[in-house]
N, C-alpha and C positions, 0 to 999 in steps of 0.2 A: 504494500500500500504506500501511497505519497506520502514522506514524512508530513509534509504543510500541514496534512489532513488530519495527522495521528491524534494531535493534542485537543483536535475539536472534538473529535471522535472517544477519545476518554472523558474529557468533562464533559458530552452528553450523556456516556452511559453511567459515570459515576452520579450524573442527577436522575437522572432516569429511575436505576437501578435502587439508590439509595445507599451510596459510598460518601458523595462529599454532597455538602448542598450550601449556595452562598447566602454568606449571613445575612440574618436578618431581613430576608427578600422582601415579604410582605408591607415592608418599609420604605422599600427602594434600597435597602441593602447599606454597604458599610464599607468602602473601599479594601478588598485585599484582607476579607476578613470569610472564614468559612465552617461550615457545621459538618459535624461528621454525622452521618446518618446511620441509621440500623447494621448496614452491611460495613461499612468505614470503621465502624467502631470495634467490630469483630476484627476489620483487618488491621488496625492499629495493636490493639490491643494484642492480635497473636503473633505479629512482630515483636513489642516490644517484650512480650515473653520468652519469644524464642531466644534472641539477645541478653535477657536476663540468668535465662538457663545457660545459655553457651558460656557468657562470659563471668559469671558470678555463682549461682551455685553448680555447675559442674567441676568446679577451681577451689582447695584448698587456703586459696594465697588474696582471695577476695571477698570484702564485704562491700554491703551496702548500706546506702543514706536515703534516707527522702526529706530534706531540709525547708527551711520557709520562704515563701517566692521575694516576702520583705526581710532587709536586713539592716544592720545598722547602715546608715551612708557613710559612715568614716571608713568601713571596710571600701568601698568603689572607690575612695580616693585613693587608700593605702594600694591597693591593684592596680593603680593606675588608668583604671576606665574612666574618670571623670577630666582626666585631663587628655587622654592619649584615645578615647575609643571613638572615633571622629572618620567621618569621611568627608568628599568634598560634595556639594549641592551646586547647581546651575539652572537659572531660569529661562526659560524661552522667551524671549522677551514680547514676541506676537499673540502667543496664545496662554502664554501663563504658566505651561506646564512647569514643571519641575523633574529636572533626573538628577540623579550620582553621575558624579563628572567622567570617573573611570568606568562607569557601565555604560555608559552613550559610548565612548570613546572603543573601548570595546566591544561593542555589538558592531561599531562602525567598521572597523578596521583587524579586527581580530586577534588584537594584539592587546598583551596582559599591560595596565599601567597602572595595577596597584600600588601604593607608595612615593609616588612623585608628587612633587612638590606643585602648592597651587598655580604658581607659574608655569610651569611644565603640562601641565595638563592642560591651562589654557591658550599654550602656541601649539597644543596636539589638533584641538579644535580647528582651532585658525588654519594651520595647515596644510587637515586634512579636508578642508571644505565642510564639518560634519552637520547633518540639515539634522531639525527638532524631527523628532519620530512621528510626534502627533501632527504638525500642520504643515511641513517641511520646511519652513524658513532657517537660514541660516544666520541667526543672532540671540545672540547667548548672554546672559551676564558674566560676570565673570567668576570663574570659582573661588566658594567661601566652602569656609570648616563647618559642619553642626556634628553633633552628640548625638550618639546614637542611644543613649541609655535614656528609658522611658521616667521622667519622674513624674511622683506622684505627694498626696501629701495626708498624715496622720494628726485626727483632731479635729472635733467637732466643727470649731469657729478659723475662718481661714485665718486671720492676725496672726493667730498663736499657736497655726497648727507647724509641724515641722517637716522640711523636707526629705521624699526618701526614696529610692528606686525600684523598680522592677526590675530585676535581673537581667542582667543583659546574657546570661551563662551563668553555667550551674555548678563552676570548679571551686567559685571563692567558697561555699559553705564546706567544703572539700579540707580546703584549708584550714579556714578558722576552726574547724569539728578535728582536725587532725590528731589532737592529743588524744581528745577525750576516746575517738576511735581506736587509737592505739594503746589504751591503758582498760578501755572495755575488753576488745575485741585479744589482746595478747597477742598480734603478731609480730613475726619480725620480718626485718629486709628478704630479699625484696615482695612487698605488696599492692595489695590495689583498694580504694574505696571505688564504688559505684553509683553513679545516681540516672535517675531519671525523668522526664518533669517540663513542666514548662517555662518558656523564656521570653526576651521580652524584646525588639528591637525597632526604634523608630526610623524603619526603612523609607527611605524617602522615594524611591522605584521600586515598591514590590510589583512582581506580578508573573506572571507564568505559571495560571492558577495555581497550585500549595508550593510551587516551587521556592517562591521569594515572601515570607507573610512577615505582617507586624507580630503578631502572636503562634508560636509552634513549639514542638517539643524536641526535646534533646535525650539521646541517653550517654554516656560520657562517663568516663572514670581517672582518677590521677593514682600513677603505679609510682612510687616508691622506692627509690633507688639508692644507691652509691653513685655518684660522680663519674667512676673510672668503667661502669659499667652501660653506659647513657646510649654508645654506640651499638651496641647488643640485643639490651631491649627493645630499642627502636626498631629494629629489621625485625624482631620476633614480633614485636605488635603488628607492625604493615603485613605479615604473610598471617596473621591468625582474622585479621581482618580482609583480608582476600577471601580466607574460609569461609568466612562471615556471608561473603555474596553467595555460596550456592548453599548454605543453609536456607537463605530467602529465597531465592530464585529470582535472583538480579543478574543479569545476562551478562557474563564476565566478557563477550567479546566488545561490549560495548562500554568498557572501562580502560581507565589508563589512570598510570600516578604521576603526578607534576611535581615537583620540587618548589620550594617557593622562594625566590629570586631576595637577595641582600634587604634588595627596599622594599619588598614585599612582606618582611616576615614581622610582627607581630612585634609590640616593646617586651615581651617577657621569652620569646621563642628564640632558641639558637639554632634549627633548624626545625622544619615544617614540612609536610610531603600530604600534599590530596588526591585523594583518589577521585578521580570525574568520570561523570558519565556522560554518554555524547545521548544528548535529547534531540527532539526535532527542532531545539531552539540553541543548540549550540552546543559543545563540551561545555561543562556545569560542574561543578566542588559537589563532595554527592558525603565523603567522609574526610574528614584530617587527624593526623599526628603530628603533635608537636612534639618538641623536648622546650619545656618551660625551665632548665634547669634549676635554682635554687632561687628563684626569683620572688616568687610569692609567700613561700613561708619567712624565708630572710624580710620579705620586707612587712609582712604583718609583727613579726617578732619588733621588730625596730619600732613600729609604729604603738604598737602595747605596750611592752617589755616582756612578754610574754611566752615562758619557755617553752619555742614548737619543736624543738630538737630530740632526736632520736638517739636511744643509749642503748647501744650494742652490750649484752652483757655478759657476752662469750669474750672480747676484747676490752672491754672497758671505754670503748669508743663512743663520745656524746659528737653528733654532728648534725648538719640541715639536711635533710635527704635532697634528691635532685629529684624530675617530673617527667615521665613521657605520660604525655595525654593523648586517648584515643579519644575522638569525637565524634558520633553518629547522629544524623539530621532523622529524627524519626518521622517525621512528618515528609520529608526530601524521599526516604524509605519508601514508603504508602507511593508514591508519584512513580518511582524508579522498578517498585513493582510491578505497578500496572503498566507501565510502558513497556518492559519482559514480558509479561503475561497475555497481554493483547495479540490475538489472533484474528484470520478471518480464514475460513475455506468452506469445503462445501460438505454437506452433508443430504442422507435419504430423508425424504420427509416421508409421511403417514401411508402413501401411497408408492413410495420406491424411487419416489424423484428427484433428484438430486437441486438440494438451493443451497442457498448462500448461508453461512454458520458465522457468526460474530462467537470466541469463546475466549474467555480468560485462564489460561493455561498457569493457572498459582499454582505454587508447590503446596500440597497438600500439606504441612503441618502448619499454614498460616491463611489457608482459603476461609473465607467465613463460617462456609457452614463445609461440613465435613459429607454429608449426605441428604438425600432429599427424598422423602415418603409421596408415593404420587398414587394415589388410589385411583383407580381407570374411570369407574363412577362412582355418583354421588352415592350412590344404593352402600358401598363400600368402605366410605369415611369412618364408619363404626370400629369396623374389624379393623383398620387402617391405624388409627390412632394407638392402637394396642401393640404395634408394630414401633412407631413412633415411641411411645411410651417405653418400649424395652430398651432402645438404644440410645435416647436422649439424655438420659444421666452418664452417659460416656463420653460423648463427643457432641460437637455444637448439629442440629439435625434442622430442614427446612420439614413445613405439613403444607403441597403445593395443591391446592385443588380447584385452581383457576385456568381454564383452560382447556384446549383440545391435549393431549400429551405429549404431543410433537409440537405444540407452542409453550409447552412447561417444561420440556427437555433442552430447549432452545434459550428460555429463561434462565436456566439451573447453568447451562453453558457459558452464557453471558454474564453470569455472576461467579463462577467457576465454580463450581460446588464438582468434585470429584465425582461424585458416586449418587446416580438415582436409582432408586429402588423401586421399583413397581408391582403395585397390589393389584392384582386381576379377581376375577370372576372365579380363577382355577386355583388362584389362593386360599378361597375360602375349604376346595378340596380337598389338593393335595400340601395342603402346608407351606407352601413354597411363594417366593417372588422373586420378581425378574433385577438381575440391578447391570446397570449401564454403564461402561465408563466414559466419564468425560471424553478423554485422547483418541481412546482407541475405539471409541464407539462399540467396543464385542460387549455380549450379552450374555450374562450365567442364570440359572436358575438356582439356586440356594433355598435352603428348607429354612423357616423362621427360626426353629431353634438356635440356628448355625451363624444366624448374619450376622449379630456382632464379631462375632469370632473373625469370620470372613473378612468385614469391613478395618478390624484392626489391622490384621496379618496387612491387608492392601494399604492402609495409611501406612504404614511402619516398610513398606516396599523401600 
C-alpha cells in the first residue's frame, strides 16, 4: 500500500474500531490531545506489561517505582530542566502558525539540526528557502528559546499559590527515591529502578497523531553502575532493547540506531544512541539510551546535602554510581505497532469469493482480545456464552454477535484478535467449535472441553 495513505488509514481504523479517539471531540476537541478507547487501552496496557515482565520482574537486578507526576520545583532546577530543557519556536509570520525551529528545518531538508544555536538555525531557514507548512509563505520570525516543562500551580487562591511542574520525564523521582530504594530494596551494583507513567511536554509542533503529544506515557528505568563499566552496559542495554522489538512485534527491518551528534546530546548525557523507526512521515526516535553518567545524583547531593552515595560493603567503597538510561515512548509503542501490524490482502468471503481483508497482524501476547466467541445465530447466544464464560477468566475474550460471520470474522481481523471460535448449530451436538486463525485462515474443530487448553498451547506458539 502507499505509505501517504498508511497513517490515514490507521487513524481511521483506530476511531472506527475503538483504539484511539480525539479528545474531547464533542467539543471541537483539544489540539494534539487523544482518548484511548476500549480496544487502545487493552493495547497499551499489554505492552506496557509485557515490558514490565521483560525488563523488571523476569530480572533479579530490578525494581520498580511509580512516583508523583508533582514534585518539589527545586528538584527541575537542580536537573537542570528549568534552565536547559528548551527548544527553539518560530512564527509564520502570514498565518500565525507556530513550529520548532529544528523540526520545520528538518522535515524540510532532512537533515538532523538539533543543538544549534539560534543563529544557526535561522541562516538554515534563510538558506534553504524553507516555506511555512500551513500556508506556504516564506517569512519566519526569528528563533526564540521557550521551556518545554508544563507548569502549573498549588493552592486554592492564585497570590499565594506556589509554582510547580508537570514532569517533563520520569528519571528525576529515580533519583531523588535513590536511597530510600536502595536501603528498602538491598541491592547492590550493578542495578536498575523502573518506572512507568505519564509525562508532561509543552510541545509547540505536536502532531502525527500519538506520534508527537503534549500529554503521553513513558516506561524508562536508570541502571546503576560503576564508572569504569559505563561502556559495557550501554551495548548490553541497546541489544536487550533490540529484543525488546520482537517481543512487541515492531518490525525490526524498519528500524535503525542513530548516534546523537556532540551538539545534539543532552546537558547530562555523555553519549546517546536512538533507535528510529522509519514511519510514513519520516525516520522518527521511537526509543533512546543514554549514559547520564554521575550527573544527576552528584548534582541533587550538592543541591540538598544529601547523602545519595552508594557503599560497596565487600570493598568498603562509598561512591556516586554513574547512569545508563533506557527510555521507551509507550504511547510512540501503540503507533509503531500498528504501523507493523497493518495488513491488507484478500481473503474467501461467505460464498468462496475472494475480497479484500484489512487485518492487524499483532503479536499475540499484546493483541486486545486474545479470542472471539461468535455464535452463528441468535437461537445460540445461550449455549455461546457458556463457552465464553469458560475461557474469559484466562485470557482477554470478544462475545461478537453482530453481524453476518464473515463480517465479524473481518471485524475480529481488523482489530487483530488471533483466534475466532465459532459456535454452530453442530455445537450444540457434538460438543465441538470451529476456531479460525487470524494469518493463516485454517480451520480446527476442537471439543469445548479442550479449547482453553488449545487456545493456550497456540498463544504461547
Amino acid at each position: 500500500m502507499a505509505e501517504n495513505n498508511l497513517m490515514e488509514k490507521i487513524v481511521s481504523l483506530c476511531k472506527r474500531r475503538g483504539f484511539v479517539f480525539p479528545g474531547s471531540e464533542i467539543y471541537g476537541g483539544l489540539a494534539n490531545t487523544w482518548d484511548y478507547g476500549p480496544l487502545g487501552v487493552e493495547l497499551k496496557k499489554n505492552i506496557q506489561d509485557a515490558w514490565w515482565k521483560f525488563f523488571v520482574r523476569d530480572r533479579m537486578d530490578m525494581v520498580g517505582l511509580d512516583a508523583a507526576i508533582l514534585m518539589n520545583p527545586k528538584v527541575w532546577e537542580s536537573s537542570g530542566h528549568v534552565a536547559n530543557f528548551n527548544d527553539a519556536l518560530v512564527d509564520c509570520k502570514k498565518c500565525k502558525s507556530r513550529f520548532r525551529a529544528d523540526h520545520l528545518i528538518e522535515n524540510a531538508t532532512g537533515t538532523k539540526v538539533e543543538g544549534l544555536s539560534l543563529k544557526d538555525l535561522d541562516k538554515l531557514i534563510e538558506e534553504n528557502k524553507i516555506k511555512c507548512p500551513v500556508c506556504g509563505a516564506h517569512d519566519f520570525t526569528p528563533a526564540r528559546v521557550f521551556n518545554l516543562l508544563f507548569q502549573t500551580h498549588i493552592g486554592p487562591v492564585a497570590k499565594d499559590s506556589e509554582a510547580v511542574y508537570l514532569r517533563g520525564e520520569l528519571a528525576q523521582s529515580m533519583f531523588t527515591n535513590f536511597k530510600l530504594v536502595l536501603d528498602s530494596a538491598r541491592k547492590k551494583l550493578p542495578f536498575g529502578i523502573a518506572q512507568a507513567g505519564k509525562a508532561f511536554r509543552n510541545e509547540i509542533t505536536p502532531g502525527n497523531f500519538i506520534f508527537r503529544t503534549i500529554e503521553f506515557d513513558l516506561m524508562e528505568f536508570e541502571w546503576f553502575i560503576r564508572e569504569n563499566e559505563w561502556e559495557k552496559w550501554f551495548e548490553y542495554w541497546l541489544e536487550q532493547m533490540h529484543k525488546w522489538l520482537d517481543i512487541v512485534g515492531i518490525d525490526k527491518k524498519k528500524t535503525r540506531v542513530r548516534e546523537h551528534t556532540k551538539k545534539e546530546l543532552s546537558h547530562y548525557s555523555k553519549r546517546t544512541a536512538d533507535i528510529e523507526f522509519e514511519t510514513p512521515f519520516g525516520w522518527k526516535e521511537l526509543y533512546g539510551c543514554a549514559y547520564r553518567t554521575d550527573f544527576d545524583l552528584k548534582n541533587h547531593i550538592e543541591k540538598t546535602g544529601k547523602d545519595l552515595t552508594y557503599f560497596d560493603p565487600d570493598t568498603n567503597e562509598k561512591l556516586v554510581p554513574h547512569v545508563i538510561e533506557p527510555t521507551f515512548g509507550l504511547t510512540r509503542s501503540v503507533l509503531m505497532v500498528l504501523l507493523s501490524a497493518y495488513d491488507e490482502d484478500k481473503a474467501p468471503d461467505s460464498e468462496g469469493k475472494e475480497e479484500a481483508r484489512v487485518v492487524l497482524r499483532l503479536h499475540k501476547n499484546i493483541a486486545p482480545f486474545k479470542a472471539a466467541i461468535l455464535p452463528l445465530s441468535n437461537k445460540l447466544n445461550e449455549d455461546a456464552k457458556k463457552v465464553w464464560e469458560k475461557i474469559a477468566p484466562h485470557m482477554t475474550a470478544d462475545f461478537d454477535t453482530t453481524g453476518s460471520i464473515g463480517k465479524r470474522y473481518r471485524r475480529q481481523d481488523e482489530i487483530g484478535t488471533p483466534y475466532c471460535v465459532t459456535f454452530d448449530f453442530d455445537s450444540q451436538k457434538d460438543d465441538s467449535v470451529t476456531i479460525r486463525d487470524r494469518d493463516t485462515m485454517k480451520q480446527d474443530r476442537v471439543k469445548i472441553p479442550d479449547l482453553l487448553d488449545y487456545l493456550q498451547k497456540k498463544l504461547a506458539e
